[in-house]
C-alpha positions in Angstrom: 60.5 112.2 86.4 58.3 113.9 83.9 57.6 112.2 80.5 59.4 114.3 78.3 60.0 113.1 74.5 64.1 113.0 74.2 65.7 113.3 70.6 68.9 110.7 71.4 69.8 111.6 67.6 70.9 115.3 69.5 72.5 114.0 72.6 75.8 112.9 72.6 77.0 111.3 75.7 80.8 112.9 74.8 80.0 116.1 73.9 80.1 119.0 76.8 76.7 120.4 76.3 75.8 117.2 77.4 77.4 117.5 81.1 76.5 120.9 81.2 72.9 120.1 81.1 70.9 119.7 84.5 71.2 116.0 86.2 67.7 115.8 85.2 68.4 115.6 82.0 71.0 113.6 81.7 68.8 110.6 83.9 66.2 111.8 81.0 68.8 110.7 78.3 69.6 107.5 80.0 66.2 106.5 80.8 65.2 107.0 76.9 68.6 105.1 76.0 68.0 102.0 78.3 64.6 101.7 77.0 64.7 102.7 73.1 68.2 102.0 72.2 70.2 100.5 74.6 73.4 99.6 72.7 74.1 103.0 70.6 77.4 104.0 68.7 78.4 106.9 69.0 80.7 108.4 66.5 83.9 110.3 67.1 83.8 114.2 68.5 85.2 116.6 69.7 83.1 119.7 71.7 84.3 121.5 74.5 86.6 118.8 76.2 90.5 119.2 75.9 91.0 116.1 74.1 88.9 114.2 71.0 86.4 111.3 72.2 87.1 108.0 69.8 84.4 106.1 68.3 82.3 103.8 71.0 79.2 101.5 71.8 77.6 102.9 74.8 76.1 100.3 77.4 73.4 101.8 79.2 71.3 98.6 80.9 72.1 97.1 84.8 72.6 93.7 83.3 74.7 94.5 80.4 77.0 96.5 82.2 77.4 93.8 85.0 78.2 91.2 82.5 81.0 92.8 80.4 82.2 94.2 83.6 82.6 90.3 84.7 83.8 89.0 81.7 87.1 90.9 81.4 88.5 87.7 78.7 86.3 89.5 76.0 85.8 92.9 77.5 89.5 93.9 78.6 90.6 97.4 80.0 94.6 96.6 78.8 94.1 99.2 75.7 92.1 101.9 76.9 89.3 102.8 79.6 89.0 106.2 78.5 86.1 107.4 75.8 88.9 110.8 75.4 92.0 110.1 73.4 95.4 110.0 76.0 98.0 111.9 75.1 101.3 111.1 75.2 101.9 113.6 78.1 99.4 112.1 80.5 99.7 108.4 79.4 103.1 107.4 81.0 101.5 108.0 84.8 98.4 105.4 83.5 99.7 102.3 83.4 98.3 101.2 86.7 96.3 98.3 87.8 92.7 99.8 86.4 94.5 99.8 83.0 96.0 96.2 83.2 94.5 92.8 82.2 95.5 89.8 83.7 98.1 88.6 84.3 99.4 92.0 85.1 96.2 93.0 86.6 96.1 89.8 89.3 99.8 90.3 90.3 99.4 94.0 90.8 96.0 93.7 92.9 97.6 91.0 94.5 100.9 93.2 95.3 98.6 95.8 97.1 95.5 93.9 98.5 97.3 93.6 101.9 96.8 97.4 102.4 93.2 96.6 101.9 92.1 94.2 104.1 89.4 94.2 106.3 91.8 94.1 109.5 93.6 96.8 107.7 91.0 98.9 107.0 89.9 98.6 110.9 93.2 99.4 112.1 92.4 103.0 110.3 89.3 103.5 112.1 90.2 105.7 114.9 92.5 107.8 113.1 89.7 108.6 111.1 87.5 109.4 113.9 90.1 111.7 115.2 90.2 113.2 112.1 86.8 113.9 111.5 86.6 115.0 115.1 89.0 118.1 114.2 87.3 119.0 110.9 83.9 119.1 112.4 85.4 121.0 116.0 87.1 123.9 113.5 83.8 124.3 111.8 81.8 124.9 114.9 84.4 127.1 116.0 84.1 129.7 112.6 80.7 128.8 111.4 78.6 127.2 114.6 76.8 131.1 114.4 75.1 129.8 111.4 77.4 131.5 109.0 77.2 130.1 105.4 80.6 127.9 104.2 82.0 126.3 101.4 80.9 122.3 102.5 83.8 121.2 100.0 86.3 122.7 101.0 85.7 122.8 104.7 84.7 119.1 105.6 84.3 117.2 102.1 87.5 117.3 101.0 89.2 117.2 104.1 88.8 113.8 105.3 89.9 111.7 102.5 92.7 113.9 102.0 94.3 113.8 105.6 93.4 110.0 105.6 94.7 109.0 102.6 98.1 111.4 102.8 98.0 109.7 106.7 97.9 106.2 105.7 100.3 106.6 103.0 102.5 108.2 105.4 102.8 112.0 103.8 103.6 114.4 106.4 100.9 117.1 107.4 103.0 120.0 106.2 102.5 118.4 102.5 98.8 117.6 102.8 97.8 120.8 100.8 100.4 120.1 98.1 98.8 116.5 97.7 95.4 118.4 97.2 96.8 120.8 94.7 98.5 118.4 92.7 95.5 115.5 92.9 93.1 118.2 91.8 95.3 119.1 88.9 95.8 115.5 88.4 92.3 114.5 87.2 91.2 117.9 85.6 93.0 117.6 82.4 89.2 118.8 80.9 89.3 122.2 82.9 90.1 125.1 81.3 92.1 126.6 84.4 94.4 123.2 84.6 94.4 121.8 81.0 96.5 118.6 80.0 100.1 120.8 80.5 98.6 121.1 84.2 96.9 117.5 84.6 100.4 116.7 83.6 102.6 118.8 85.6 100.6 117.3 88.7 101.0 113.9 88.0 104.7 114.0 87.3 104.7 116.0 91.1 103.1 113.1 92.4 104.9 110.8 90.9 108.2 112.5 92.0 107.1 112.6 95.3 106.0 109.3 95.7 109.1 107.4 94.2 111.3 109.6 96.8 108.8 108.7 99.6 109.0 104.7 98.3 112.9 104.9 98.9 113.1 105.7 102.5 109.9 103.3 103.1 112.6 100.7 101.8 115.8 101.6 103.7 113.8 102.5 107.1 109.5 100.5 106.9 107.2 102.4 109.3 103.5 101.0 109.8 102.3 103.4 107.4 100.6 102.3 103.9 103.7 102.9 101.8 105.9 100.7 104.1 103.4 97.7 103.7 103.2 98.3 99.7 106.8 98.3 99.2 107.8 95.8 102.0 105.0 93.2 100.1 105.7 90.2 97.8 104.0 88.1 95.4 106.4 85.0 94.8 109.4 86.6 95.4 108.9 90.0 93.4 108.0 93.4 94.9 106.6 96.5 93.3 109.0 98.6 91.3 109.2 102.4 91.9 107.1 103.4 89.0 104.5 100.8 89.8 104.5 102.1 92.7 104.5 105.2 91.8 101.5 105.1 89.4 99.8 103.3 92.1 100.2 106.0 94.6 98.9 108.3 91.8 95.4 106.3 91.5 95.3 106.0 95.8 95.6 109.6 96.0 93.7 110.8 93.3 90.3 108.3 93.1 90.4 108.1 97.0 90.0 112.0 97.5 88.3 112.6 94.2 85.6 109.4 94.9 84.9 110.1 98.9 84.9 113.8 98.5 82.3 114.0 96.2 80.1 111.4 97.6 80.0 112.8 101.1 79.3 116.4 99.3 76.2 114.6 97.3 75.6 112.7 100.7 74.6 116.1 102.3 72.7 117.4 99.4 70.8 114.7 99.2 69.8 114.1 103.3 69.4 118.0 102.8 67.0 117.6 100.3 65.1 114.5 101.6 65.1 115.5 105.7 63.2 112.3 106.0 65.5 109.8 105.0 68.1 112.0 107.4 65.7 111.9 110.2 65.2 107.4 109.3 69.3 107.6 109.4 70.3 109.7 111.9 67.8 108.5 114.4 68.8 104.8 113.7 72.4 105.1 112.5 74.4 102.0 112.7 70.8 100.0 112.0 70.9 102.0 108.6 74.8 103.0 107.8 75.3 100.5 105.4 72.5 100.6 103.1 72.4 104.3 103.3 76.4 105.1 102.1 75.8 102.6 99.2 72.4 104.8 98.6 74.4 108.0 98.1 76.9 106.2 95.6 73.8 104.7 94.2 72.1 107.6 93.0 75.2 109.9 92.4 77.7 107.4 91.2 81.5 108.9 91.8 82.6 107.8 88.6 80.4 108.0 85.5 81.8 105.5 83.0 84.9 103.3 81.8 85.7 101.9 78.6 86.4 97.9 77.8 88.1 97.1 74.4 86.6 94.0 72.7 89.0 91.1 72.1 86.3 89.0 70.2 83.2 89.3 68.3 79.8 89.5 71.0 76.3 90.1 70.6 74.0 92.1 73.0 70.4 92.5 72.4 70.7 91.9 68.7 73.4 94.3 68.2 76.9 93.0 66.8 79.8 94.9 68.1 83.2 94.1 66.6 86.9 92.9 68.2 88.4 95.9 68.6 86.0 98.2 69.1 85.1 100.3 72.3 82.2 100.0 74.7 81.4 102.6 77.4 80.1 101.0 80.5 77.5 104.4 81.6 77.0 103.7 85.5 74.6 106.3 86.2 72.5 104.6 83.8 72.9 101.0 85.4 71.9 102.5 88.7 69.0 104.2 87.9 67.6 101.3 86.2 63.7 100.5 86.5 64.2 97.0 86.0 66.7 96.4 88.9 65.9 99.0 91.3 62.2 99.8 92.4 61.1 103.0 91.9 65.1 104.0 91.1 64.7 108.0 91.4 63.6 107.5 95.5 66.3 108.5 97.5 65.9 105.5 100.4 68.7 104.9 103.0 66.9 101.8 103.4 67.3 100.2 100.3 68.2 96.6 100.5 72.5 96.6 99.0 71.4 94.0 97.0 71.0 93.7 94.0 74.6 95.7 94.3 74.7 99.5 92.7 77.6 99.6 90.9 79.1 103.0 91.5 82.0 101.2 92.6 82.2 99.0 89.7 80.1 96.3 88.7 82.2 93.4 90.1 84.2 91.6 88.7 88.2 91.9 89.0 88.3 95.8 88.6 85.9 96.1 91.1 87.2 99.2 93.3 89.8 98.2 95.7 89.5 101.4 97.7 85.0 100.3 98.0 85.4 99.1 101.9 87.6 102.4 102.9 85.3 104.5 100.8 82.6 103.4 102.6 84.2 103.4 106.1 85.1 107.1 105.7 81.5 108.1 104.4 80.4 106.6 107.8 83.2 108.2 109.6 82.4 111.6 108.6 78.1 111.2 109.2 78.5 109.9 112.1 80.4 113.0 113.3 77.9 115.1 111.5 74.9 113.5 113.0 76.4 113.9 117.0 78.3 116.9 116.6 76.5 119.3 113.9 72.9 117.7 113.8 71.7 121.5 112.0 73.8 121.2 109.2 72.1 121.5 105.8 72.8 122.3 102.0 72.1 125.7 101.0 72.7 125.9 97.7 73.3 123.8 94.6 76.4 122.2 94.2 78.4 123.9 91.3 79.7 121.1 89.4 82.7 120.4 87.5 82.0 119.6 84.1 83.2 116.1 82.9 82.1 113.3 81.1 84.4 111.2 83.1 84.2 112.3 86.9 80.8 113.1 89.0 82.7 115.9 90.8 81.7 119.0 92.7 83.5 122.4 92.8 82.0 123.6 95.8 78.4 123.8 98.1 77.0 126.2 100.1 76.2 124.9 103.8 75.4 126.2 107.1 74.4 124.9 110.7 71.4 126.0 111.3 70.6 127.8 114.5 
């Protein structure tokens, strides 16, 4: 990255023109952050976003990040994990287990970890395959001339979706109304959806799912929804709107999240053929380290806020009960200190230490990580045997938000 002198006094990591600056620049801001000022406040504003950002520390370092993330007793997520105010409108469907400390948080997590276990998550396996199969043989069959498509919406948002809406047991003639209403869901900060729309989503989600819940109850299939209301935790089961605002965060972060890493995933093989050439020649050798190297340097979720419950001290700076910290995961990735040469793109990369664009450990550590990742191999696998050609040919158009790492759409083709 070129040395160029950054001004952190102009940059403020909650205003728009901040996310509507090139990636380059915002690593620029980070880097200068992590090394000149690595616990900053930031004061209240409001520029560009639907809703007013609150007062908040900003965490910017690897090893700061990893230990409030791991020490939720002092840094809890029970009063907010937002840096944008919630209005009342969106805040009924966020009471969900990212939002809940203990002991709420560990009987929740514990309510829905048996959707998430490792046999579980190999029992999806060749559904997905079968899945990806289909996306990837209805691309060849309208753009295997070479034609140019939109990536997103042809194969990186498909997948998740259909898995997700599969393992939850939504029928395929409601597939594209889950990807409406998702989309609305977290775009609250988009001008074409707004918090009425963000809203009116959520509630249609909501809806849906509680209705789906009930006949789950009165007649269990072996579909996900079955298995979350069927489970027990000492006796006690997940009520509908738990449920509910569970099936909310499942649908949302798990088409959001894998959608936008496998788009950044082909960006960035497309724009280091080398590391796709080390992959695809070698691809079970290098799968692992390679999907956590695409979440690594384009994390899927750029920050989440901790309230403090006590007084604490980092790196000389006093930050107060009450007040909010921003945990800046972009940052913590990229961080010199941690990660060898950290702008590299290397599907070789040892996975530890661990990138944390899934979370830096700790009991809010994603759920969803092992599917995530199982998908993201799913879906290159299939690339790699079926569509060998395919490449980026554009730059992705981004969705600004201070919250999401999303993409609108990319150009792609297969190349002849």
């Amino acid at each position: 990255m070129a040395d160029i002198a950054i001004d952190l006094d102009a940059e403020h990591l909650a205003d728009s023109a901040f996310w509507t600056a090139t990636p380059e620049h915002r690593a620029r801001v980070f880097a200068a952050l992590r090394n000149e000022d690595p616990v900053r406040w930031y004061p209240p504003r409001r520029s560009g976003f639907s809703r007013p950002c609150t007062e908040f520390w900003a965490l910017t370092r690897y090893e700061d990040i990893w230990n409030a993330s791991r020490t939720p007793s002092v840094y809890c997520s029970g009063v907010t994990i937002d840096i944008e105010e919630m209005p009342d409108e969106l805040g009924e469907f966020y009471p969900s287990m990212i939002n809940f400390d203990d002991p709420e948080h560990a009987r929740m997590r514990r309510l829905v970890a048996s959707g998430f276990t490792p046999r579980q998550i190999a029992s999806y396996e060749p559904g997905l395959r079968a899945i990806a199969a289909e996306i990837i043989d209805q691309v060849l069959d309208k753009f295997g001339d070479g034609t140019e498509f939109d990536f997103v919406a042809e194969i990186a948002s498909r997948l998740p979706l259909r898995a997700i809406c599969s393992m939850l047991g939504v029928p395929d003639a409601d597939h594209d109304l889950m990807l409406q209403w998702s989309n609305d869901a977290v775009s609250p900060d988009d001008p074409g959806v707004g918090i009425d729309g963000a809203a009116s989503g959520l509630r249609r989600i909501a809806d849906y799912a509680i209705e789906l819940g009930r006949e789950r109850l009165r007649q269990p299939t072996e579909d996900l929804t079955s298995v979350l209301m069927q489970a027990e935790v000492e006796g006690e089961r997940l009520t509908s709107k738990e449920f509910a605002n569970f099936f909310i965060l499942l649908l949302s972060a798990g088409n959001e999240t894998t959608r936008n890493a496998t788009t950044h995933g082909l960006r960035l093989l497309t724009r280091h053929p080398d590391q796709r050439t080390i992959w695809f020649e070698n691809f079970e050798d290098h799968a692992a380290t390679a999907v956590e190297e695409i979440v690594r340097c384009e994390p899927l979720i750029s920050n989440m806020c901790r309230v403090l419950t006590r007084d604490v001290e980092v790196r000389g700076v006093t930050i107060r009960e009450g007040e909010k910290v921003a945990l800046w995961y972009p940052s913590a990735n990229l961080d010199e200190t941690v990660f060898p040469d950290p702008e590299r793109f290397d599907v070789r990369r040892p996975v530890s230490p661990q990138q944390v664009g899934y979370g830096a450990g700790g009991p809010h550590f994603c759920l969803g990580a092992n599917l995530a990742r199982r998908e993201l191999v799913v879906i290159f696998d299939e690339i790699r045997r079926r569509t060998p050609q395919l490449v980026a040919t554009g730059e992705p158009e981004r969705v600004v938000s201070m919250a999401l790492n999303s993409v609108r759409s990319l150009t792609a083709s297969i190349k002849p």
